[in-house]
C-alpha positions as CSV (number, residue, x, y, z in Angstrom):
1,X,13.2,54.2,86.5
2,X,11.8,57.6,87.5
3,X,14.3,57.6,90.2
4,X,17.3,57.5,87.7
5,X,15.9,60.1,85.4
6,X,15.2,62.6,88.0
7,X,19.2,61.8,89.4
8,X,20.0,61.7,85.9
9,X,18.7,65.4,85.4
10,X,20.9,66.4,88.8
11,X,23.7,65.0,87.7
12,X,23.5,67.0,84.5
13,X,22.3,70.5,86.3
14,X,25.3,69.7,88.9
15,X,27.9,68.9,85.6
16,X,26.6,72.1,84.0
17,X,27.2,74.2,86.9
18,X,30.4,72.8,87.0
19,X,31.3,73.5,83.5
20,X,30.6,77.0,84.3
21,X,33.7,77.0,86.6
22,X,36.6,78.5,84.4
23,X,39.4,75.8,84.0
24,X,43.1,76.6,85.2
25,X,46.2,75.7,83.1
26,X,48.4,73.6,84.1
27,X,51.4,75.6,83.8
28,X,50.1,77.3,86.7
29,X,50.2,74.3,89.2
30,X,53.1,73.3,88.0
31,X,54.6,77.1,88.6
32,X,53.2,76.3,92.0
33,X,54.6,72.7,92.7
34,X,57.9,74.2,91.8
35,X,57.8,76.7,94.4
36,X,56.4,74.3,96.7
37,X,58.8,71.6,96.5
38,X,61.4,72.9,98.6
39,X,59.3,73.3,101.6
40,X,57.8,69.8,101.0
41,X,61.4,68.9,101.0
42,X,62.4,70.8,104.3
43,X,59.6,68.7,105.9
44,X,60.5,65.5,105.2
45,X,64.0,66.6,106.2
46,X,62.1,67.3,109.6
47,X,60.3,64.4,109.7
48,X,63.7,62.4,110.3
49,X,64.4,63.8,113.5
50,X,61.1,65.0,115.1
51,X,57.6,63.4,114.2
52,X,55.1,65.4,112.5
53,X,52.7,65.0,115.1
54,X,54.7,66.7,117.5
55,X,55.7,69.7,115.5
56,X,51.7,69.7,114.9
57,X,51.1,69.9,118.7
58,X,53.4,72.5,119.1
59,X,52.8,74.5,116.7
60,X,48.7,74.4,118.1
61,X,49.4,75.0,121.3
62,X,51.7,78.3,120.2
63,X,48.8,79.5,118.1
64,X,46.4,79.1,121.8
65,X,49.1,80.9,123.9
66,X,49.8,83.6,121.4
67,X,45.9,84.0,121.1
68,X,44.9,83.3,124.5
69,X,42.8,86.7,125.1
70,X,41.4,86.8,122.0
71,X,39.4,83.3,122.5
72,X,38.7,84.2,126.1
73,X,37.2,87.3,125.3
74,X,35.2,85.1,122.6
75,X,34.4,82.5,125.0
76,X,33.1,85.5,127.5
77,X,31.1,86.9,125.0
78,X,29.2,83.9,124.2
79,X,29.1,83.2,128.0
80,X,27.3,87.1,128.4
81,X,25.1,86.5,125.7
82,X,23.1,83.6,127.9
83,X,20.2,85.6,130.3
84,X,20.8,85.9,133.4
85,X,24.4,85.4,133.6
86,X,26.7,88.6,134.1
């Protein structure tokens, strides 16, 4: 029982701060489905010839190559920041 009024009181601290949140209208997500339904529509066009997973792969493996020395400058930074390795 004193378990339930102490959740109780989170629950309405967690719905207050929530409330504080200002709420969007709707017109706005439906201005953005409308913009958004042509490329969902492109995709599934894709999808019929090439799996999704595979554009997904490539499309990773781009991003690596075309940002190779930037994550091995990262990952030599982190490696120089150990003692005693130069």
């Amino acid at each position: 029982m004193i378990i339930q009024a102490l959740l109780d009181l989170v629950k309405v601290f967690i719905l207050f701060v929530i409330g504080l949140f200002p709420t969007l209208p709707e017109s706005d997500f439906n201005l953005m489905f409308n913009y958004l339904s042509p490329v969902a529509d492109v995709i599934n066009t894709a999808d019929l010839f090439v799996d999704i997973s595979v554009c997904t792969t490539c499309v990773g493996v781009i991003f690596l190559v075309y940002n190779a020395r930037a994550i091995w400058s990262l990952i030599m930074w982190v490696v120089r920041k150990i003692p005693g390795v130069s």
